[in-house]
C-alpha positions in Angstrom: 51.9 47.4 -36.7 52.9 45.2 -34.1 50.3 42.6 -35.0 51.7 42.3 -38.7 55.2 42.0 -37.6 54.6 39.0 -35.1 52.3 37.7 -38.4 55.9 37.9 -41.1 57.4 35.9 -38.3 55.1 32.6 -39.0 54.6 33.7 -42.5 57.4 34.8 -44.4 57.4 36.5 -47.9 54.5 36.5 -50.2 52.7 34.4 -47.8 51.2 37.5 -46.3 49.6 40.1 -48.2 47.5 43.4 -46.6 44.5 45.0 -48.6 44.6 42.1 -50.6 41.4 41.9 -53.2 39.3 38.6 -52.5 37.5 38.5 -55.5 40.2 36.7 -57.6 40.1 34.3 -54.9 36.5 32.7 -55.4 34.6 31.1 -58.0 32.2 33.7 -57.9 34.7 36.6 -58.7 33.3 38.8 -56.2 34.2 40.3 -53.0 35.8 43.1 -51.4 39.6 43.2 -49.8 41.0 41.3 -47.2 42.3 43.4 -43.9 45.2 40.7 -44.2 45.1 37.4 -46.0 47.4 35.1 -45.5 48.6 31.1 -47.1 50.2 28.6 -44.7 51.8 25.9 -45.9 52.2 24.1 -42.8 49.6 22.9 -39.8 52.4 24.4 -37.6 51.4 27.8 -38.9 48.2 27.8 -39.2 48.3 26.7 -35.2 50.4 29.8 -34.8 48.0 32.4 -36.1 44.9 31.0 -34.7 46.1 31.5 -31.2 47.5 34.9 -32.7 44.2 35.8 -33.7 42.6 34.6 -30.3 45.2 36.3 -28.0 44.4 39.8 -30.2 40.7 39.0 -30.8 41.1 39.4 -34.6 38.9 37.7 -36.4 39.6 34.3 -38.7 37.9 33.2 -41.7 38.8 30.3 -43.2 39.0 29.6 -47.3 39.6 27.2 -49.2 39.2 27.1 -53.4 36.6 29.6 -52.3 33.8 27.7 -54.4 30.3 27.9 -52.3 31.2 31.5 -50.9 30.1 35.0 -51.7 32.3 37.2 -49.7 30.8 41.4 -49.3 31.6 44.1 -51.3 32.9 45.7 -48.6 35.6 42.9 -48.2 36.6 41.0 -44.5 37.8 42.6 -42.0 41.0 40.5 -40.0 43.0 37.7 -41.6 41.4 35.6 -44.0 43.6 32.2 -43.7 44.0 30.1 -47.2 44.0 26.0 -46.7 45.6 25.8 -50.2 49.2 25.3 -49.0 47.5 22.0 -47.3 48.5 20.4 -50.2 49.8 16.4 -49.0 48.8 13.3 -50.4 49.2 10.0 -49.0 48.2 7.3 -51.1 48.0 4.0 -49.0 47.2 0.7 -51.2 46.6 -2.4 -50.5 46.4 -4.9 -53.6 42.9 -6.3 -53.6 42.1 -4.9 -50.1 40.4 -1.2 -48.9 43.2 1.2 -49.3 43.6 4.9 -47.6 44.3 8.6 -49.0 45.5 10.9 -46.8 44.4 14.8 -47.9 45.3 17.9 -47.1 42.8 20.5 -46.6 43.7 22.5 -49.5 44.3 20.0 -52.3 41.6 20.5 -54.7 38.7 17.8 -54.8 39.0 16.7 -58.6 42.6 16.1 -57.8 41.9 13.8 -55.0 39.3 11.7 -57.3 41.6 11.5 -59.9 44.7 11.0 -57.8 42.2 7.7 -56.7 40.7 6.9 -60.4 44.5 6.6 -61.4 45.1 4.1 -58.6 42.5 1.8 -59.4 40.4 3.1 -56.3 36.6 3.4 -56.6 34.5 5.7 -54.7 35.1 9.1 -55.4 33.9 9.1 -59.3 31.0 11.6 -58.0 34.0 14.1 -56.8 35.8 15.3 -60.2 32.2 16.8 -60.8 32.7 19.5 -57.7 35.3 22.1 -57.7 36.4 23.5 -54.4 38.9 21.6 -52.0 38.7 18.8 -49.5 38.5 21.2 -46.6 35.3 23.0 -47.8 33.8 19.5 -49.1 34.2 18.1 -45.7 33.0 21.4 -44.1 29.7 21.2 -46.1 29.6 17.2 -46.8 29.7 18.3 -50.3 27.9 15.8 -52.8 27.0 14.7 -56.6 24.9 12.4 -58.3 23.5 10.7 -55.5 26.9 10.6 -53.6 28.8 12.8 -50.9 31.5 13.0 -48.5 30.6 10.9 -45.8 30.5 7.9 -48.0 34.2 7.6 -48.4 35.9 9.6 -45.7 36.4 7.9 -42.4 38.4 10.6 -40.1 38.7 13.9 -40.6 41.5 16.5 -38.6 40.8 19.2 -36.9 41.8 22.2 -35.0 39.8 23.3 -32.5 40.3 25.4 -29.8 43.5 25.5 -31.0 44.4 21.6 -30.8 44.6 18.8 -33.2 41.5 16.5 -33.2 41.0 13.6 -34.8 37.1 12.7 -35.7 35.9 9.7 -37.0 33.4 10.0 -39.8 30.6 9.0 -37.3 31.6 11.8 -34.8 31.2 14.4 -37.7 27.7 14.7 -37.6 27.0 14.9 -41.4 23.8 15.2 -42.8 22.6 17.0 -46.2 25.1 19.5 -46.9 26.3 20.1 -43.2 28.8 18.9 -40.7 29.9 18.9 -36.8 32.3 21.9 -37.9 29.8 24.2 -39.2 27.8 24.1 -35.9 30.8 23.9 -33.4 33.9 25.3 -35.5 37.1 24.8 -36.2 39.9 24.7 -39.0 40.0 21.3 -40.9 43.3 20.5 -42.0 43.2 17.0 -43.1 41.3 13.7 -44.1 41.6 10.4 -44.6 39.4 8.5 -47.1 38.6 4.9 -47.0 38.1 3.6 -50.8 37.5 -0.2 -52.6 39.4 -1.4 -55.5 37.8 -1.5 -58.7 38.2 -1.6 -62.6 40.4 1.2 -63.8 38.5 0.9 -66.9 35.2 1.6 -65.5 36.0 4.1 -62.8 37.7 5.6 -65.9 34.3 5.3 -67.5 31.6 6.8 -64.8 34.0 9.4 -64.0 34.1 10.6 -68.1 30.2 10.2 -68.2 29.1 12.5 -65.1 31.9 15.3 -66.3 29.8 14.9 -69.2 27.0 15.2 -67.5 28.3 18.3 -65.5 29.3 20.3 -68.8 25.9 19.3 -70.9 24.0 20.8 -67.6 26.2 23.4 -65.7 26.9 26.7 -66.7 30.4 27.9 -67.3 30.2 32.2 -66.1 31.6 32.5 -62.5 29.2 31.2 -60.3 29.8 29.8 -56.5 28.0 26.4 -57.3 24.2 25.3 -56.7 22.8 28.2 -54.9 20.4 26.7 -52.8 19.9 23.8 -50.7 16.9 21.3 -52.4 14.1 21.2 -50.9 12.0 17.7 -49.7 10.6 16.7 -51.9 11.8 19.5 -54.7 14.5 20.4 -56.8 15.4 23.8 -56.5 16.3 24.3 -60.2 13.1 23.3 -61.1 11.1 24.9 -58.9 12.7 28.5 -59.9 12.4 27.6 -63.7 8.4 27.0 -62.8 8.4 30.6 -61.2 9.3 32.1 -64.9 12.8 32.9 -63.5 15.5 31.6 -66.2 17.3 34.5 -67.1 16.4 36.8 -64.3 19.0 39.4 -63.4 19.8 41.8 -61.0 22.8 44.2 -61.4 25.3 42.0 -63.2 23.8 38.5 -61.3 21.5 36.4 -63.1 19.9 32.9 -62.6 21.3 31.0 -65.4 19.5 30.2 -68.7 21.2 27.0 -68.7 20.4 25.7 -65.1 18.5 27.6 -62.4 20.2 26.8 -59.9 22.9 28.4 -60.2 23.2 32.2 -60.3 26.2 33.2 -62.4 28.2 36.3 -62.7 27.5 37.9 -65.8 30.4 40.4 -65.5 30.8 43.0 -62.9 28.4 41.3 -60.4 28.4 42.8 -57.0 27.3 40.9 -53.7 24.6 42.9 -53.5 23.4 42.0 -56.6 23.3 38.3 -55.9 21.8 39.0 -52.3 18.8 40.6 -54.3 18.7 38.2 -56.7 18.4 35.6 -54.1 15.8 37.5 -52.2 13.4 38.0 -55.0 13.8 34.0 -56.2 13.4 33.2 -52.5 9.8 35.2 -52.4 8.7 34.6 -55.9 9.1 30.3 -55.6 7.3 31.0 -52.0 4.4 32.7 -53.3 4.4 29.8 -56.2 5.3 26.6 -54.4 5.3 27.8 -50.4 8.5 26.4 -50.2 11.1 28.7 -48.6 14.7 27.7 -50.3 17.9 28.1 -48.2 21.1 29.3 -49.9 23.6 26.6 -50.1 26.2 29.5 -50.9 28.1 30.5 -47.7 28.1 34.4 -47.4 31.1 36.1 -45.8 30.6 39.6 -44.4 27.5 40.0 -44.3 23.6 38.9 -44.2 21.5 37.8 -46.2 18.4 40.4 -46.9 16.0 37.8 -45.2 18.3 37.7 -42.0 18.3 41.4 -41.1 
């Protein structure tokens, strides 16, 4: 295939695989096969096979540590692109003064907050509590304990239409678990983050207590994070424990008995598991609360039962 050919050009090696299963590739453990997936290591590249894909209109989905996806059984048809081999970092300090990380898309998010508790640099204690990568926390403006994304990054690169473009944190449009680049697109590729000095001894401190936190609350099966979005004025946890719905499964899905808000992967758990487990919580806290909760999870492939 002519298409695959010019592809081993950019991407020599193991950096290409056809038919690959995606499943192994998210926190969830679920999903179908990739037509082609493929891990950059360079900007370069993935420059290269985004215009690839726009010349041959092939579709490009992007992944990261795949942590707040939920890709179909049925798998993704075109290349699925990996931001893991984004993996630079740029540590920037100033004694006593703000001082700058630069990250690339794919290095994952504990990393970077540890990679900043170890240089004295406060700011991102909230982070070691999210899995998933820098790309996908910018993507989403991914937050903890009171704290996200915006806070501490001040530019983020991007490539759009297939150039580089640098936005400034107030360009990004952020808000509660969104960004600019979910409405408008594009590939992030890297970020800078704008952080204070503080204590080493305390950032060590807060950063050991909300790990704590996240083990004591957050279940450990294969999940793909908080499921939905909260509410105003609601927790979404909560209001799904109130609807009797600890435990509830579907298929090998199940909202967990440790925190509702998360559905887990109790072994063999299909999309379409999940999608129905999500449907039925979604009607059941209606019919309770009237509140209508939106999935936090990005799905790949496919809609949501609601959506059809």
């Amino acid at each position: 295939m002519t298409f695959i050919k010019t592809l081993r050009t950019i991407l020599p090696g193991e950096a290409l695989k056809t038919n690959e299963p995606l499943a192994k590739y998210t926190s969830f453990k679920i999903g179908g096969k990739a037509d082609i997936l493929v891990l950059p290591q360079k900007i370069e590249q993935i420059q290269q096979i985004s215009k690839l894909c726009s010349e041959n209109n092939w579709s490009l989905t992007i992944l990261g540590e795949g942590s707040n996806v939920l890709i179909a059984d049925e798998g993704l048809r075109g290349i699925v692109l990996l931001t893991t081999g984004l993996n630079t970092l740029e540590v920037d300090i100033k004694p006593n003064e703000v001082s700058y990380i630069t990250v690339g898309a794919g290095v994952k998010l504990a990393k970077l907050a540890d990679t900043a508790c170890k240089a004295g640099l406060q700011g991102l204690e909230f982070a070691q509590a999210i899995p998933g990568s820098v790309g996908g926390a910018v993507y989403m403006n991914a937050g903890a304990y009171g704290h996200d994304i915006e806070e501490v990054c001040t530019r983020v690169t991007v490539l759009q239409n297939n150039k580089l473009v640098e936005i400034p944190t107030p360009e990004m449009g952020f808000g509660y678990r969104t960004s600019r680049i979910q409405r408008e697109g594009g590939i992030i590729v890297e970020a800078l983050f704008r952080l204070l000095p503080g204590d080493m001894t305390q950032i060590q401190a807060e950063t050991k207590e909300l790990n704590n936190k996240r083990r004591e609350k957050q279940p450990f099966e294969p999940s793909a994070g908080s499921t939905f979005k909260r509410p105003e004025g609601h927790f979404a946890g909560g209001l799904i424990e109130q609807a009797g719905l600890k435990g509830f499964t579907v298929g090998g899905a199940q909202v967990s008995e440790k925190h509702a808000g998360f559905v887990i992967n109790k072994g063999g758990a299909t999309a379409e598991d999940v999608c129905r487990l999500m449907h039925e919580v979604r009607n059941r806290v209606h019919e309770m609360a009237g509140v209508w909760l939106e999935p936090e999870v990005k799905i790949f492939g496919r809609k949501y039962p609601w959506e059809t």
